[in-house]
Backbone as a printed PyTorch tensor [residue, N CA C, xyz], in Angstrom:
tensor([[[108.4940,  80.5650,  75.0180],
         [108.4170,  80.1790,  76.4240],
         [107.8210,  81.2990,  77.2790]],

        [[107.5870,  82.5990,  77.0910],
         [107.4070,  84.1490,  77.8180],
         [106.1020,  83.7170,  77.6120]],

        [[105.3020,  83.9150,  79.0450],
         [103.8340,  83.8150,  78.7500],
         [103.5820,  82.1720,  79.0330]],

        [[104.5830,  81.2520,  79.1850],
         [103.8340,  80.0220,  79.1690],
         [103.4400,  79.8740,  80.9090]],

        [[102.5060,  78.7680,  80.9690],
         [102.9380,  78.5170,  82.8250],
         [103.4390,  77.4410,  82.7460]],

        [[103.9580,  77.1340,  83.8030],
         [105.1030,  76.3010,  84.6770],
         [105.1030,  75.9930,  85.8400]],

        [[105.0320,  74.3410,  85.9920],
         [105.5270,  74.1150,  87.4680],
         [107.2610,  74.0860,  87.5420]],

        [[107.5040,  74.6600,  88.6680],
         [109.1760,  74.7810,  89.3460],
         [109.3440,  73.9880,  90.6140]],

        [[110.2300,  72.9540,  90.6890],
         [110.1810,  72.5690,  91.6580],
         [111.3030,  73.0250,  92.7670]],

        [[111.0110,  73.1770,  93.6710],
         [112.0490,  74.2270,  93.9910],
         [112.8670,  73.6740,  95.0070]],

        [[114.3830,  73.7110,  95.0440],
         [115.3590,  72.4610,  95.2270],
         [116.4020,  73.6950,  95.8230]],

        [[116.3950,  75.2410,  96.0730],
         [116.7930,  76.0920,  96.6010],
         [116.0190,  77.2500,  97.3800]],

        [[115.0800,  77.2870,  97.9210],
         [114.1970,  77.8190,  98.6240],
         [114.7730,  79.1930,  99.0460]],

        [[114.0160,  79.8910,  98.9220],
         [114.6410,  81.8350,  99.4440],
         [114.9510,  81.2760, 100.9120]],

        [[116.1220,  81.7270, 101.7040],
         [116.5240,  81.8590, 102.2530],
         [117.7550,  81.0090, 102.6640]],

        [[118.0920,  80.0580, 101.7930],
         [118.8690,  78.9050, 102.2550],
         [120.1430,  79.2850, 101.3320]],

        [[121.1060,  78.7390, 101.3530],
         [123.0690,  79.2610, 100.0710],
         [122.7010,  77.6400,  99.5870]],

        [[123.5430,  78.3710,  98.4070],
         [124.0870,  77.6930,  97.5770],
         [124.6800,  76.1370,  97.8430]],

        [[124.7430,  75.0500,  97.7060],
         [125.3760,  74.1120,  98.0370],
         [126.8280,  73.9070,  97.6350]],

        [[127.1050,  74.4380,  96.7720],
         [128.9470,  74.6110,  96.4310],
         [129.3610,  75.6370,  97.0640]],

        [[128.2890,  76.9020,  96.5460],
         [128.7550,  78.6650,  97.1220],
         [128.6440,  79.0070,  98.1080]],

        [[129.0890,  78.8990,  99.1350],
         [128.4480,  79.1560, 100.4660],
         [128.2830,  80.5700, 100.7560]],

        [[128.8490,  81.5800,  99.7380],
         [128.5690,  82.8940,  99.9440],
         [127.3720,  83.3420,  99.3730]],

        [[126.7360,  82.6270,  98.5840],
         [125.5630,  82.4760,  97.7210],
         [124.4070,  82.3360,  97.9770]],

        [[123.7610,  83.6400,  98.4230],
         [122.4430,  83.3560,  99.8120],
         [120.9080,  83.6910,  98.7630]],

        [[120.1490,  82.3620,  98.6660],
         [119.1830,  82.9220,  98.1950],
         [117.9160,  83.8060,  98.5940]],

        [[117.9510,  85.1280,  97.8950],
         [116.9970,  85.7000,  98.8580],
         [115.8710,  85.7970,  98.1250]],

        [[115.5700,  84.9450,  96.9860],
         [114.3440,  84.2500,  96.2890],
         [114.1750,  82.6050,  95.9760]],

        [[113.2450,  82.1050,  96.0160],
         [112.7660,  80.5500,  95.8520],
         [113.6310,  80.0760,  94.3550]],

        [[114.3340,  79.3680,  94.4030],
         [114.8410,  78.8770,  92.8710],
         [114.8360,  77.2290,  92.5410]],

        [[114.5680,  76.7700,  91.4730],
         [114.7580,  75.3220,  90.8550],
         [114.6520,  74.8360,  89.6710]],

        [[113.8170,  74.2090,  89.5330],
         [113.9130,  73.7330,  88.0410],
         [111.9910,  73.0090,  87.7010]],

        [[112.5890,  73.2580,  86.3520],
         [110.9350,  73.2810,  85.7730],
         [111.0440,  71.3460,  84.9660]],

        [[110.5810,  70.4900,  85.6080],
         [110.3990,  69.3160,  85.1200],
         [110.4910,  68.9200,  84.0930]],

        [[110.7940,  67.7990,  83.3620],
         [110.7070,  67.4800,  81.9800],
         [111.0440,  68.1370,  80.9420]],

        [[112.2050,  69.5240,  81.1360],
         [112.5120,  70.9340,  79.8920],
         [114.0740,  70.6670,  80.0350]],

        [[114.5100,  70.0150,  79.4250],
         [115.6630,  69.9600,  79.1440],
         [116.6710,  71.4570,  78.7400]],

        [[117.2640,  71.9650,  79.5850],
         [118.1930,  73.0190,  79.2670],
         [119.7090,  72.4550,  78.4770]],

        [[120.0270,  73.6160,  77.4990],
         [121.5610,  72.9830,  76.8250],
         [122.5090,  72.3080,  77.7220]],

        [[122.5770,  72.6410,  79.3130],
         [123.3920,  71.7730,  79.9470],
         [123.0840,  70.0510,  80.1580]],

        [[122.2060,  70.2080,  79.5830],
         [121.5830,  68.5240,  80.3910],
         [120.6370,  68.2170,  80.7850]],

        [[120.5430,  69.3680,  81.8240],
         [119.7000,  69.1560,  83.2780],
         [118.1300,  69.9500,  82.6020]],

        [[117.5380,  69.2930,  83.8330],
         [116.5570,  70.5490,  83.8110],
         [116.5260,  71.6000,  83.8700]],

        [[115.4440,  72.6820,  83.2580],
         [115.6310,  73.9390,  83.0750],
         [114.9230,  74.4120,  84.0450]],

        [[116.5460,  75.4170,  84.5880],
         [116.1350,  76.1470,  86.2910],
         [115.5500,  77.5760,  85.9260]],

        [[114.8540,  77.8740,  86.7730],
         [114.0370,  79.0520,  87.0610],
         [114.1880,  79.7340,  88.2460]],

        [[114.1820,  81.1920,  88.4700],
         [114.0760,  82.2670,  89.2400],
         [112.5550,  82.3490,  89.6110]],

        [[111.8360,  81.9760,  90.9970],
         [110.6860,  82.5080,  91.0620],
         [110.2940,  83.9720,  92.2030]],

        [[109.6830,  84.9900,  91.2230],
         [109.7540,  86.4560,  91.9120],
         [108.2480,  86.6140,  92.3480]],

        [[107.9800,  87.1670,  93.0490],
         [106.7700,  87.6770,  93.7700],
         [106.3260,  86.7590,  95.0770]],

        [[106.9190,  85.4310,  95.0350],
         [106.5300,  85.0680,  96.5840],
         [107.6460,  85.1280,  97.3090]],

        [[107.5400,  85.6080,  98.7730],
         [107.9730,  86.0730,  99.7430],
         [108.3430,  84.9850, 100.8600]],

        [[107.8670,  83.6950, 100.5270],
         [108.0290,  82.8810, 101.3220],
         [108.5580,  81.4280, 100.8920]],

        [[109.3270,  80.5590, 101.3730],
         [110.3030,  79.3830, 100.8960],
         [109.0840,  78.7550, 100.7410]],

        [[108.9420,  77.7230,  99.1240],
         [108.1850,  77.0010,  98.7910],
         [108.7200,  75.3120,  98.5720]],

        [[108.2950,  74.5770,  98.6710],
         [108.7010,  73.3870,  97.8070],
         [108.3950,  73.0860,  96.2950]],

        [[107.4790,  74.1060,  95.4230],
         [106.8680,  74.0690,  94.4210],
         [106.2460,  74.8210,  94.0160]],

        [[105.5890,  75.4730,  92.9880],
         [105.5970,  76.8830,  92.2440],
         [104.5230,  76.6580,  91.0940]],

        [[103.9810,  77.2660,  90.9280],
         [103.1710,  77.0040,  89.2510],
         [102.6470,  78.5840,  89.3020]],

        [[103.5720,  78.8800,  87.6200],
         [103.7650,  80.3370,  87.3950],
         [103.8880,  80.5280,  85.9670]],

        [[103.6340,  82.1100,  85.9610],
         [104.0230,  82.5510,  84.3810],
         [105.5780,  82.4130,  84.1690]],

        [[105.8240,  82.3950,  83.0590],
         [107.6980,  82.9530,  82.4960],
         [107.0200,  83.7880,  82.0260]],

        [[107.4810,  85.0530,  83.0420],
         [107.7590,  86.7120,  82.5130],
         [109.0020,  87.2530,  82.0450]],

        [[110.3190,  85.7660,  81.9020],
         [111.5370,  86.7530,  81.3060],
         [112.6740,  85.9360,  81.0070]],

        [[113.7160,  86.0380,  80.6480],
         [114.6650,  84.6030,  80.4120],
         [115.7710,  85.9280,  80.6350]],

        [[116.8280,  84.8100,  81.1960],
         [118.1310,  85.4010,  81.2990],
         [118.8610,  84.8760,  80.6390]],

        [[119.1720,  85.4670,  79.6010],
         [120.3640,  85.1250,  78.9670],
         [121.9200,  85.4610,  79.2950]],

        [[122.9230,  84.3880,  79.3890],
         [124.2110,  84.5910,  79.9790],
         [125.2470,  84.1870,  78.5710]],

        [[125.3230,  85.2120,  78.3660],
         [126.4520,  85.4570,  76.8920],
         [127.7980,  84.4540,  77.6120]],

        [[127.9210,  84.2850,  78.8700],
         [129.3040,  83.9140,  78.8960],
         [129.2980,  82.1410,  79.8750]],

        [[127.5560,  81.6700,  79.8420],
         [127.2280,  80.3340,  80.0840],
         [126.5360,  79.6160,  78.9550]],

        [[126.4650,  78.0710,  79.0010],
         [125.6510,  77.5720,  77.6710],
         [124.0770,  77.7730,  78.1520]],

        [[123.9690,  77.9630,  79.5300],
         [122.1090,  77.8970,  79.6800],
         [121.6480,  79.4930,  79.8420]],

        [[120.4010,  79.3250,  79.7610],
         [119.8520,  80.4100,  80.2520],
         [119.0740,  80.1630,  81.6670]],

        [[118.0680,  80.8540,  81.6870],
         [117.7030,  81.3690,  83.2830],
         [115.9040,  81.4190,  83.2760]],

        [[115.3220,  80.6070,  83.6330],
         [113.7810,  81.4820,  83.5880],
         [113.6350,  82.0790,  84.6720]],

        [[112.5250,  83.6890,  84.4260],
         [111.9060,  83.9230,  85.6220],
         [110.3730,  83.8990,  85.5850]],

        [[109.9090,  83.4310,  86.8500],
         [108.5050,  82.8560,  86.9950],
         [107.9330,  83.5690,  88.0010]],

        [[106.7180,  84.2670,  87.5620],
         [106.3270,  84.9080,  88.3160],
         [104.7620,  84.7860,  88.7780]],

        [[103.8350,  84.6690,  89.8160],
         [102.4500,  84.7320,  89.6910],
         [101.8430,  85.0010,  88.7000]],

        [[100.8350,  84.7970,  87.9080],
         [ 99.7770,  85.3500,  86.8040],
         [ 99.6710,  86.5360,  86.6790]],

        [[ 99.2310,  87.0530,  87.9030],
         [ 98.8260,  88.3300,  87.7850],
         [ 99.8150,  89.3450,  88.2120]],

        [[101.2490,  89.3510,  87.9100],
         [101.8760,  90.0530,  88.6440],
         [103.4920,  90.2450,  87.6560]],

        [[103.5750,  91.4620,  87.4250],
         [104.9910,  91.5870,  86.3230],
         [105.7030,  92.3390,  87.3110]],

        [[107.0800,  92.6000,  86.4450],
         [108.1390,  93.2700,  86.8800],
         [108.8260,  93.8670,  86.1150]],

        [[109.6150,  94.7970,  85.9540],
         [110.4410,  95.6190,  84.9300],
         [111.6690,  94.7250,  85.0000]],

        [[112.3330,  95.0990,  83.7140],
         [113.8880,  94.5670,  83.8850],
         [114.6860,  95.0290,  85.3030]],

        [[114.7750,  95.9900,  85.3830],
         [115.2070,  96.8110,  86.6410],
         [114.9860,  95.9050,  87.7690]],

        [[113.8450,  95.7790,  88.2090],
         [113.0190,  95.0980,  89.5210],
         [113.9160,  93.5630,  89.4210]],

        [[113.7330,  92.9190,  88.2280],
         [114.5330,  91.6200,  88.0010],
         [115.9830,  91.3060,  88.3450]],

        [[116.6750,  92.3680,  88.0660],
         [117.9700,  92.8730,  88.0270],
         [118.2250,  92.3160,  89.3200]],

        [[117.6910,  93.3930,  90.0170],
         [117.5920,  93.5100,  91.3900],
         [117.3540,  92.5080,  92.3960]],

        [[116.8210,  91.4180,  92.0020],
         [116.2630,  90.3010,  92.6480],
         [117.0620,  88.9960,  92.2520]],

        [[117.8510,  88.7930,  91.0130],
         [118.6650,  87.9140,  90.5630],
         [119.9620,  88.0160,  91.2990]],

        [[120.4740,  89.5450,  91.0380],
         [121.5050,  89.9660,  91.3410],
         [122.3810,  89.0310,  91.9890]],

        [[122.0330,  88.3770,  93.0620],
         [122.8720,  87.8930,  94.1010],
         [123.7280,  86.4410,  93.6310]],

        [[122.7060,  86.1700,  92.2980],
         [123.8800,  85.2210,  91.6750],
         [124.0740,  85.8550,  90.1210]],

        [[123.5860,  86.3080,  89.6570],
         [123.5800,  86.7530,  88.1020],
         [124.7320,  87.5260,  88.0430]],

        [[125.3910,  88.0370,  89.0150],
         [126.2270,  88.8950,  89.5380],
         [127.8540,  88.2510,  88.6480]],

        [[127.8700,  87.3870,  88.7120],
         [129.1200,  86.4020,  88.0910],
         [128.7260,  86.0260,  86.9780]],

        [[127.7600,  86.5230,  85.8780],
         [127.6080,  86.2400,  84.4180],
         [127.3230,  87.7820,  84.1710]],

        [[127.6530,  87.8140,  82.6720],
         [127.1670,  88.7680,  81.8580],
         [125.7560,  88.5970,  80.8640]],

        [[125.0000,  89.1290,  81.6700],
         [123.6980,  88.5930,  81.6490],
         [123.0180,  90.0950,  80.7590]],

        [[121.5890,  89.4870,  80.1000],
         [120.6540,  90.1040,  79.2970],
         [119.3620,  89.6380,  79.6460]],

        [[118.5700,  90.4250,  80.1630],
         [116.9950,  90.3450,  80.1840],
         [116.0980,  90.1980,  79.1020]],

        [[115.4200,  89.2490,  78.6360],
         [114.7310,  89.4370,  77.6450],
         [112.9910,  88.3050,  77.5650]],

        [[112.8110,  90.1130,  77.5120],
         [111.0070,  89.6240,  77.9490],
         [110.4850,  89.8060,  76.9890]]])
C-alpha cells in the first residue's frame, strides 16, 4: 500500500472535533479511502499531511501506515506526491488522536 495513490474522502476536515470526542480537535484533514475495506468493516481511514487547508477530498501518496498494537485497524497517511515526512514530523501531526493507542510508524 506505501507508495500507492489514493483518493480520501474527507468526512473530518482540519479544523472541526471529533463527533463522539468532543475534546478531539482535528488539526489535519482526515477520512476514508473508498472501496478498501479495513479489518473493522468500514472503510479504510487515512491521515492527510501537507495540506493546510479543510478539504472535501484528497488524491495522494500513502507515505506511512499506523499501526495500533492495541486496535484491530490501522491508519493511512497520505501525503502530496512530491512531499515526505520523517516518522518524527508524523508523530507530531497524528498526535492529537494517536495519543490513546500504542502506535508504530511504518514506512
Amino acid at each position: 500500500m506505501i507508495g500507492s495513490t489514493v483518493k480520501v474522502i474527507v468526512d473530518r476536515p482540519l479544523g472541526t472535533f471529533h463527533p463522539k470526542h468532543k475534546d478531539i480537535y482535528y488539526s489535519v484533514n482526515y477520512g476514508y479511502i473508498p472501496g478498501v475495506i479495513a479489518p473493522d468493516g468500514k472503510e479504510q481511514d487515512a491521515y492527510i499531511l501537507g495540506v493546510n487547508q479543510p478539504v472535501k477530498e484528497f488524491i495522494g501518496k500513502v507515505i506511512a501506515i499506523i499501526h495500533r498494537y492495541d486496535d484491530v485497524e490501522e491508519k493511512l497517511v497520505v501525503a502530496p506526491e512530491d512531499t515526505s515526512f520523517t516518522k518524527d514530523e508524523i508523530m507530531r501531526q497524528i498526535d492529537f488522536q494517536e495519543q490513546y493507542f500504542r502506535t508504530e510508524i511504518r514506512m
